[in-house]
KEKE-231449 format. One line per 10 residues: their letters; for each residue x negated, y negated, z of C-alpha. Coordinates in nm, 4 decimals. Example, Ala and Ser with C-alpha at 12.3 -4.5 7.8 and 13.67 -1.06 7.14 Angstrom:
BEGIN
as) -1.2300 0.4500 0.7800 ~ -1.3670 0.1060 0.7140
This chain:
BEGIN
xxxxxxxxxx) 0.0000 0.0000 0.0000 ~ -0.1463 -0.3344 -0.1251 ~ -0.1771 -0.6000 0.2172 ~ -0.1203 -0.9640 0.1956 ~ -0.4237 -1.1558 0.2747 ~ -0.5147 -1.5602 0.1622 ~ -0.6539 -1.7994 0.3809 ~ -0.7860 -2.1596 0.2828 ~ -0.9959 -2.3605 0.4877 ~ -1.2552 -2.6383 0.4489
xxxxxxxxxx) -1.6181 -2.6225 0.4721 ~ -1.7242 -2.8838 0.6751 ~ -2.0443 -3.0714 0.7705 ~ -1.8571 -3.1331 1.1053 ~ -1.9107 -2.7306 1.1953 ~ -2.2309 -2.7433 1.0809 ~ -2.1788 -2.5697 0.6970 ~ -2.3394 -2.6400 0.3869 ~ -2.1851 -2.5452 0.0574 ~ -2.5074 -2.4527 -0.0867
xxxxxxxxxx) -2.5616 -2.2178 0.1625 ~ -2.1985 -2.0807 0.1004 ~ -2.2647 -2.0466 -0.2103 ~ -2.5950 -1.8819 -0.1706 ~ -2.4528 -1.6205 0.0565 ~ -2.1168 -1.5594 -0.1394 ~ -2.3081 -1.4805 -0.4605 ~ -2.5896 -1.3338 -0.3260 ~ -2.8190 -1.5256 -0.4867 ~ -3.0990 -1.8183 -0.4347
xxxxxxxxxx) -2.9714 -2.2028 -0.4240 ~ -3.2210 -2.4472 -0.3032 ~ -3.0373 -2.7575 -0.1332 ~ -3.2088 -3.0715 -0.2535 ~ -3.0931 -3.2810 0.0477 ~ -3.2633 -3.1033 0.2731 ~ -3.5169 -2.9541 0.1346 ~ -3.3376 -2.5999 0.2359 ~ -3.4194 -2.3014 0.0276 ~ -3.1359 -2.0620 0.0869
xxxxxxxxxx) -3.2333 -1.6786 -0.0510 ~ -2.9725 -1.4322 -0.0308 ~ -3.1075 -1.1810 -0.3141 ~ -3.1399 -0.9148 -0.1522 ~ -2.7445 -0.8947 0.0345 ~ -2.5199 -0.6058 -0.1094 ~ -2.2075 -0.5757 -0.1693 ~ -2.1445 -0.8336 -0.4474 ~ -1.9497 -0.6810 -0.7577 ~ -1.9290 -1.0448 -0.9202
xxxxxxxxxx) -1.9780 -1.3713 -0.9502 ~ -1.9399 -1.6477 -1.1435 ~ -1.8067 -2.0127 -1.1696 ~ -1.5090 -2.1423 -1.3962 ~ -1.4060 -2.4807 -1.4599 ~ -1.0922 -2.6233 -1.5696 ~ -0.9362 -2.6180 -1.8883 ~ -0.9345 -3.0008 -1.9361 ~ -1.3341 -3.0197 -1.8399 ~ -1.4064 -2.7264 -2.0750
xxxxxxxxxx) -1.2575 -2.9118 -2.3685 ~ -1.4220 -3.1953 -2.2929 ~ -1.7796 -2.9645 -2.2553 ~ -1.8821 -3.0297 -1.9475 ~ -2.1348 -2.7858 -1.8910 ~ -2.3384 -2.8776 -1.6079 ~ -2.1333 -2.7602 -1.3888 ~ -2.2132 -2.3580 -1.4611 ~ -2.5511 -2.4210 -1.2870 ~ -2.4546 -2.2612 -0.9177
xxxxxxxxxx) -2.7906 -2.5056 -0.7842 ~ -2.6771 -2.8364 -0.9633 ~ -2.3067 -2.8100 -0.8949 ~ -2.3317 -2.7606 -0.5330 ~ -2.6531 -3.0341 -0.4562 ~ -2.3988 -3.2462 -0.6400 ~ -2.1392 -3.1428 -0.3944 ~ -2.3475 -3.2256 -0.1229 ~ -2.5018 -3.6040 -0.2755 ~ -2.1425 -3.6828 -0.3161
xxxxxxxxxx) -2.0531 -3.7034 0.0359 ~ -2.2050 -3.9749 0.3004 ~ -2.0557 -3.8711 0.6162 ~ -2.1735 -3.6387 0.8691 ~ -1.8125 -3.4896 0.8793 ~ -1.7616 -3.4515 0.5576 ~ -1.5796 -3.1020 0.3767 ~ -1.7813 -3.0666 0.0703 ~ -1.6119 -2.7330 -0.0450 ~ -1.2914 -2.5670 0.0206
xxxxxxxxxx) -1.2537 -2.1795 0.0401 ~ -0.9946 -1.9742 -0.0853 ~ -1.0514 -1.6212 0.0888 ~ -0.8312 -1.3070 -0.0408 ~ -0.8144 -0.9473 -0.0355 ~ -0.7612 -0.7566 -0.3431 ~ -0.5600 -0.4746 -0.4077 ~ -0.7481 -0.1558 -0.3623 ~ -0.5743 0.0066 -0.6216 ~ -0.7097 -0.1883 -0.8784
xxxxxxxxxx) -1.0403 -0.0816 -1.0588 ~ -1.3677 -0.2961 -1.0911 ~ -1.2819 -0.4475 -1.4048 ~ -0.9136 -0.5411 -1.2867 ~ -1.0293 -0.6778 -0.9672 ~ -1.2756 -0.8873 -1.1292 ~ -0.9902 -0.9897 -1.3940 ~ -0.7383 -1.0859 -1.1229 ~ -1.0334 -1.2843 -0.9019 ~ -1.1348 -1.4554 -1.2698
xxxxxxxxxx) -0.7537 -1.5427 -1.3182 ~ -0.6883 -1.6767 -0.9654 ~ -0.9919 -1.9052 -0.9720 ~ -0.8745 -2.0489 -1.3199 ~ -0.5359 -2.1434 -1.1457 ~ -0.7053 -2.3111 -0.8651 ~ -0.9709 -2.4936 -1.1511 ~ -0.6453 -2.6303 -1.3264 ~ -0.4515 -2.7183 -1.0688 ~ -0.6930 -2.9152 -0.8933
xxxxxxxxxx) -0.9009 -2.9643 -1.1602 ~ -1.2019 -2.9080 -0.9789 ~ -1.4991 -2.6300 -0.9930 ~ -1.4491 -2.3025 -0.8559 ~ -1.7559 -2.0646 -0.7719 ~ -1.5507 -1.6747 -0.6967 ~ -1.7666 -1.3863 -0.6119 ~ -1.6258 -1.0317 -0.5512 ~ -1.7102 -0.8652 -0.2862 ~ -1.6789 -0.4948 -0.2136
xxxxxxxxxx) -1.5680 -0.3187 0.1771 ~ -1.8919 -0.2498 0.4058 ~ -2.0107 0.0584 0.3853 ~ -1.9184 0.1402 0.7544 ~ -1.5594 -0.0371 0.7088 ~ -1.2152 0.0484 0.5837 ~ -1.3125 0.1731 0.2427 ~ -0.9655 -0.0435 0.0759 ~ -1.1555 -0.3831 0.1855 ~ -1.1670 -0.5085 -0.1419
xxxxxxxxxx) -1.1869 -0.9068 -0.1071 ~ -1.2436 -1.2207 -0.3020 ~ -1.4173 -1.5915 -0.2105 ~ -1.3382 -1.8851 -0.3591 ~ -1.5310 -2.1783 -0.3099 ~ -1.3914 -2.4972 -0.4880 ~ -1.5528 -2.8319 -0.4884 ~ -1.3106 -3.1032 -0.3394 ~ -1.3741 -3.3390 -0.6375 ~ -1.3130 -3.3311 -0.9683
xxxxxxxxxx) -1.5287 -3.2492 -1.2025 ~ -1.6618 -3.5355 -1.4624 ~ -1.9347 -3.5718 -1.7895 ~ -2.1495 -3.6971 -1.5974 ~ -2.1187 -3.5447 -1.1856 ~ -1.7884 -3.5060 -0.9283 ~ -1.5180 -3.7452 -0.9225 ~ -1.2833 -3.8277 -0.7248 ~ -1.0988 -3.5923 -0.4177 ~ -0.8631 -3.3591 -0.5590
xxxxxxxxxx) -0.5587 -3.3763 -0.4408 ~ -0.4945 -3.1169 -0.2442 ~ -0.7805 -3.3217 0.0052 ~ -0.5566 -3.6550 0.0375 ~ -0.3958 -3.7208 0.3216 ~ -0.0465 -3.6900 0.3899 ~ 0.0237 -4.0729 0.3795 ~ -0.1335 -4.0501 0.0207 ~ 0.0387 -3.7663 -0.0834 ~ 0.3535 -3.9265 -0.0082
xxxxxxxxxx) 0.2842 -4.2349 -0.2073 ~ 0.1977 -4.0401 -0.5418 ~ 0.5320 -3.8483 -0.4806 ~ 0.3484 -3.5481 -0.3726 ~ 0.4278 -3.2657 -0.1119 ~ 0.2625 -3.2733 0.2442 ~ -0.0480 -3.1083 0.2524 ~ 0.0590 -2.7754 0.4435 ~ 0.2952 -2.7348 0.2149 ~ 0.0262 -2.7500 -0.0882
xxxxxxxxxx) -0.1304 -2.4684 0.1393 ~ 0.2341 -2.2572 0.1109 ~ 0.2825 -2.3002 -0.2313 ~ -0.0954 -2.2012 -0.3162 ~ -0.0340 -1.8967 -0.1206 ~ 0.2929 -1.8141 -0.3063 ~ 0.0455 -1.8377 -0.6251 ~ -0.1658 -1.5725 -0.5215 ~ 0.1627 -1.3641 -0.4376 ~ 0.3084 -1.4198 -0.7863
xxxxxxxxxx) -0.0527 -1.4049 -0.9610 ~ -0.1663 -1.0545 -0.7968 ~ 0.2241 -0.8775 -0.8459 ~ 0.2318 -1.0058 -1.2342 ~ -0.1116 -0.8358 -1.2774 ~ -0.0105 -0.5262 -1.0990 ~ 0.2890 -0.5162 -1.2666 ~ 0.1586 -0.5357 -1.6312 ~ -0.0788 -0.2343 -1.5062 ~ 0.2175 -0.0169 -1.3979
xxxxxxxxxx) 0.1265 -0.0093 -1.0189 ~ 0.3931 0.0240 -0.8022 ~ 0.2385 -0.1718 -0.4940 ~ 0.3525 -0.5316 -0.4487 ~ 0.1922 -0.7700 -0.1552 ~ 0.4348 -0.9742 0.0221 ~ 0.2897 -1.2945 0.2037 ~ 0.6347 -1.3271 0.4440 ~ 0.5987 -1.2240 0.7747 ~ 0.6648 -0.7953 0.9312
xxxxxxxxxx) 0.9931 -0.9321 1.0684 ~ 1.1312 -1.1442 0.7794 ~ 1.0429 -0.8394 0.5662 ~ 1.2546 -0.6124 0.8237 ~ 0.9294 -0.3846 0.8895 ~ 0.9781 -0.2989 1.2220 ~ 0.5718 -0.2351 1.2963 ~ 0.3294 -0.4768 1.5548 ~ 0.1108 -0.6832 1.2888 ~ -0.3006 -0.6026 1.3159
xxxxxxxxxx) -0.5703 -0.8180 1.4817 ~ -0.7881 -0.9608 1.2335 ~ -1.1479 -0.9386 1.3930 ~ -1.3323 -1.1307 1.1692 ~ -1.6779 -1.0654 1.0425 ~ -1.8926 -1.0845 1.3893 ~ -1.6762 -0.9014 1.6259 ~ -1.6156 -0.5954 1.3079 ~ -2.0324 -0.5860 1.2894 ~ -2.0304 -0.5591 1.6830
xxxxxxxxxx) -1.7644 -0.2654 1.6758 ~ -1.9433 -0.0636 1.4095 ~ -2.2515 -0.0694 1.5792 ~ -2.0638 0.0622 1.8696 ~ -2.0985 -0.2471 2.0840 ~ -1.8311 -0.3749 2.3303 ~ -1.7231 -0.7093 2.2782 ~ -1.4904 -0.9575 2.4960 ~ -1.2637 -1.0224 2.1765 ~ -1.1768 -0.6612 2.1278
xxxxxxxxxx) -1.1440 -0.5870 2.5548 ~ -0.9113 -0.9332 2.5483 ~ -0.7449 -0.7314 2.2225 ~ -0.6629 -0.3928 2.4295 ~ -0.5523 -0.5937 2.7163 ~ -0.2892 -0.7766 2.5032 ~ -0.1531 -0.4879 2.3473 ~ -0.1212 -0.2755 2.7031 ~ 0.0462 -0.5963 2.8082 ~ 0.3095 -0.6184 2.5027
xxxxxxxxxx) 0.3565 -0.2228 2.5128 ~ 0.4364 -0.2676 2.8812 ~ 0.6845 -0.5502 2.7876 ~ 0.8074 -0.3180 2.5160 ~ 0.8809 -0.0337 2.7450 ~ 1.1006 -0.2978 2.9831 ~ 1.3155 -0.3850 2.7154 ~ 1.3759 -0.1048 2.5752 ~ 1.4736 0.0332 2.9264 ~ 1.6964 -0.2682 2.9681
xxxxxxxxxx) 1.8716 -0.1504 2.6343 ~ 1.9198 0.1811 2.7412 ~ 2.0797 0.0848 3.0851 ~ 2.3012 -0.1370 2.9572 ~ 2.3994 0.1284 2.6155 ~ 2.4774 0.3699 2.9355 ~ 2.6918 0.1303 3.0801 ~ 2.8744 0.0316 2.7934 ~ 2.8929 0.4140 2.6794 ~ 3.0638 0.4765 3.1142
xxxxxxxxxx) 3.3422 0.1682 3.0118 ~ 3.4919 0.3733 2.6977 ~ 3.7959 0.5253 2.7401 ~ 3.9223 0.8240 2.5269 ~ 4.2338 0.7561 2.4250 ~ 4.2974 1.0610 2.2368 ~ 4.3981 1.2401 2.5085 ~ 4.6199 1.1466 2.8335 ~ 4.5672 0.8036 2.9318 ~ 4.6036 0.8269 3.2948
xxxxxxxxxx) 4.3457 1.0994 3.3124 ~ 4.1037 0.8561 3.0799 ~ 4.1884 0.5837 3.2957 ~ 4.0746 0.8119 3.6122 ~ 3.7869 0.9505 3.4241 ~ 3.6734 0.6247 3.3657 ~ 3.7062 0.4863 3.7154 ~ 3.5147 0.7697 3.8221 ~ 3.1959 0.6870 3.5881 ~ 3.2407 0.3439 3.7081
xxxxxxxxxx) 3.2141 0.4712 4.0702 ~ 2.9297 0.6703 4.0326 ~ 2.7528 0.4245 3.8692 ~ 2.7999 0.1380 4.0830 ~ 2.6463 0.4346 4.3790 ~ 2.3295 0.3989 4.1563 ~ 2.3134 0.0358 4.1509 ~ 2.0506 -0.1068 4.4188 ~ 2.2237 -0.3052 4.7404 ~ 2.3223 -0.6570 4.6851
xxxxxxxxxx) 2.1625 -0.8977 4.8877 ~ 2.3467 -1.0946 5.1771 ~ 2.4204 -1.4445 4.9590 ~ 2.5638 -1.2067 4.7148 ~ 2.7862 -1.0076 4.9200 ~ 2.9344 -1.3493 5.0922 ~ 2.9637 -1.4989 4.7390 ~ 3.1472 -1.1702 4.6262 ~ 3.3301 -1.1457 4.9660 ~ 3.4562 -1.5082 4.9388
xxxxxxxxxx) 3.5430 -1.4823 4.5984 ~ 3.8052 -1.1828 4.6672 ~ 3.9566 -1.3883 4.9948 ~ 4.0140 -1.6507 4.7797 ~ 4.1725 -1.4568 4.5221 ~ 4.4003 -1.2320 4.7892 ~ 4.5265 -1.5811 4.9364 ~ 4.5945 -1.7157 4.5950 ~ 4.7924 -1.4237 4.5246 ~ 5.0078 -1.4459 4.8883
xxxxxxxxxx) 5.0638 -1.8168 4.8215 ~ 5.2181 -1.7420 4.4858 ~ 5.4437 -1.4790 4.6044 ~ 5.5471 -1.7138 4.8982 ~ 5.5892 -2.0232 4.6295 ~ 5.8128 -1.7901 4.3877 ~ 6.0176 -1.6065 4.7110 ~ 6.3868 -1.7034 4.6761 ~ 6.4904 -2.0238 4.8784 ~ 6.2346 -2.2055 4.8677
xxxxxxxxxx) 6.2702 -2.4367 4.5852 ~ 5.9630 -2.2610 4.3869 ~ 6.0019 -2.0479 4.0171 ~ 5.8569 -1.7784 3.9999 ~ 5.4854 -1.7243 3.7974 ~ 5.6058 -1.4968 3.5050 ~ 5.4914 -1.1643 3.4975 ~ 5.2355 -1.0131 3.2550 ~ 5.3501 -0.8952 2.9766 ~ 5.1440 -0.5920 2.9081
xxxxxxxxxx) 5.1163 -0.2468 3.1033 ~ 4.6968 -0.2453 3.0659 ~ 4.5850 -0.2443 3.4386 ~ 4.3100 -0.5413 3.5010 ~ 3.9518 -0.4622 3.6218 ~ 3.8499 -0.6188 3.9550 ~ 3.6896 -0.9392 3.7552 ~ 4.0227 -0.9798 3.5628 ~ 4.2064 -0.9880 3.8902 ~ 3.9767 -1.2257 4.0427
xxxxxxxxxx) 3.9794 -1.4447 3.7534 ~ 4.3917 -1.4376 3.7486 ~ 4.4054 -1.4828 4.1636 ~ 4.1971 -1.8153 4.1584 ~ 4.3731 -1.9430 3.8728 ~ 4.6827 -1.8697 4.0311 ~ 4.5450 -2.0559 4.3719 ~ 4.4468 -2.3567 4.2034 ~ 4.7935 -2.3514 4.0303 ~ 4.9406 -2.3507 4.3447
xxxxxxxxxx) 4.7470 -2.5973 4.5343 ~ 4.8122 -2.8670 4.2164 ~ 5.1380 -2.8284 4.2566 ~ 5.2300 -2.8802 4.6294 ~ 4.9724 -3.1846 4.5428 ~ 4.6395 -3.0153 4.7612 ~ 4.4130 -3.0747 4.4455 ~ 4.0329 -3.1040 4.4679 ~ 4.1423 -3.4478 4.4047 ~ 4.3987 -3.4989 4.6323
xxxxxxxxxx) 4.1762 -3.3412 4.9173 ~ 3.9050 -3.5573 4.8289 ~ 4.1073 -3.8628 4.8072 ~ 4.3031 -3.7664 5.1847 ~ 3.9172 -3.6967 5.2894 ~ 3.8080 -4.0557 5.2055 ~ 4.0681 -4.2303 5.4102 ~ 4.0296 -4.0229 5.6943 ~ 3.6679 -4.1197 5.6872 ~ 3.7714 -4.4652 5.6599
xxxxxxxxxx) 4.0018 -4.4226 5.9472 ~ 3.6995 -4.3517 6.1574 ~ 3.5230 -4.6033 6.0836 ~ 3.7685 -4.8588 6.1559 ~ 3.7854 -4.6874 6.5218 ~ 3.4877 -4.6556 6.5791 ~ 3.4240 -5.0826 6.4869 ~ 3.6873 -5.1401 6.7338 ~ 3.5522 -4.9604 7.0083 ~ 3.2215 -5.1488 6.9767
xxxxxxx) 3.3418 -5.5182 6.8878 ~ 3.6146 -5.5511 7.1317 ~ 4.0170 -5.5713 7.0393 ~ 4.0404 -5.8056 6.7390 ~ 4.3385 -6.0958 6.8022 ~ 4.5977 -6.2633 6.5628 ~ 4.5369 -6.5779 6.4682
């Protein structure tokens, strides 16, 4: 199965990179930086299939041609820029489909890099690398390495545009910058499933998310180059301990919820009645499920049991209030009875008791109002005695 992998980031002076020595070490070959005198020899790595550097369709009819020379682009990468901070490449990082051959993976690298070249219309130096010999043998992979200015007759431009700011962006109509990102890595989507299409290969990458593709499987730690070399030489690392922690963690989380799911699938399954049969012996079957569950359920503390306790007074009163308020003689109707035979569960008949209290208590005029309002006077009441008693009698005048 063909994985999803693109990511695009800068290379920057500010984290101490070099696109020469990018370059140098993507390609495996020897790129001496003229700014600093640097000689950067990478000759001897392995593991390169291909490289080479293409160049937009618009500076290829116009023959620009100095721009095939891996030294001269990339010292003119680095001349171009003044600041210490500066990015003076961009890298678009990829893995390949394993079940392409050498020829198509170079092909599909070769047509990716051409997109990137005319969209931007900047230089793009790809190299194809192949899986280390110690890794997962379908690590097929790709590196990009664009310059962030267009390319000219006579050197680099200006930034392309996908190195503007936001604010810019905006004013030439443009989209915001991490959605550039998106929209290149919908490319590569497109690009790499048109190619394996056409070859009559059934695998198709996907860039969307395990859960908005409704694969119900954990995604995979990407260890990155350092901590893989540290793992295959049998080393321990902190990354891959922190790693294993984080996964006993989320298993343990796991195994909560899916605990949660079953007690509350049992509980649901205990409330069913089976109504094709008598319905007074569901009715008792089910009350006896419900009884020996609630035996299982752990002891509620002592707030609990006076919240529960209160509740059921209140709804017991409510309920002898109403039949006193609807008993003949006393000037009160009746509540109407309910019009179904379905007995109530104890929550239904606490619901219907208080709302059958409050009911009451509106209408002989004891409302939460009301008793607030009669509250309030007798407070004021109170304080009016207690004035009198400490300024002496007051006198008409």
């Amino acid at each position: 199965m063909a994985v999803y992998h693109l990511t695009v980031k800068p290379v920057s002076r500010k984290q101490g990179r070099s696109s020469t020595a990018s370059a140098a070490y993507r390609s495996a070959t020897l790129v001496h930086d003229r700014t600093t005198d640097q000689t950067f020899d990478y000759t001897k790595r392995r593991g390169v299939e291909y490289a080479e550097i293409v160049l937009s369709v618009a500076a290829a009819k116009r023959d620009i041609n100095w721009a095939r020379d891996r030294q001269e682009l990339w010292n003119r990468a680095e001349i171009a820029e003044n600041r210490s901070n500066s990015r003076v490449a961009r890298e678009y990082e990829m893995s390949l489909p394993h079940e392409l051959n050498k020829v198509q993976r170079q092909a599909l690298s070769r047509e990716f890099a051409q997109q990137i070249a005319d969209r931007y219309n900047c230089a793009v130096d790809f190299a194809v690398h192949a899986p280390h010999p110690h890794g997962d043998r379908r690590n097929y992979h790709a590196h990009l390495l664009a310059t962030t200015r267009m390319i000219e007759p006579g050197g680099l431009g200006a930034k392309t545009t996908i190195e503007w700011s936001d604010t810019n962006r905006a004013k030439a109509g443009l989209e915001p910058a991490a959605q550039e990102i998106e929209n290149v890595r919908a490319l590569w989507e497109k690009t790499a499933n048109e190619r394996m299409k056409e070859l009559g290969i059934e695998a198709r990458i996907d860039r969307r998310s395990l859960e908005a593709q409704g694969i119900e499987r954990e995604p995979t730690t990407h260890l990155g180059p350092t901590v893989s070399a540290i793992e295959r030489r049998g080393e321990r690392s902190e990354v891959m301990q922190r790693i294993a922690e984080q996964g006993r963690e989320h298993e343990q989380l796991r195994a909560g919820e899916r605990d949660r799911l079953d007690r509350e699938s049992r509980q649901i399954q205990n409330q069913i009645l089976d109504l094709s049969g008598n319905l007074q012996a569901a009715l008792k079957e089910r009350d006896h499920r419900l009884a020996k569950q609630d035996q299982r359920r752990p002891s509620l503390s002592l707030d609990e049991q006076r919240r529960q306790g209160r509740e059921a007074w209140l709804a017991r009163r409510a309920a002898e209030q109403e039949r006193e308020a609807g008993a003949p003689g006393l000037g009160k109707t009746a509540a109407p009875a309910r019009q179904t035979d379905r007995p109530l569960s104890p929550e239904e008949l606490r619901r219907e008791g208080i709302e059958r209290w409050k009911a009451y208590r509106e209408r002989d005029g004891k409302s939460p109002e009301a008793e607030r309002e009669a509250e309030k006077k007798r407070e004021q009441e109170q304080d009016r005695a207690r004035s009198r008693d400490r300024d002496g009698p007051e006198f008409e005048r």
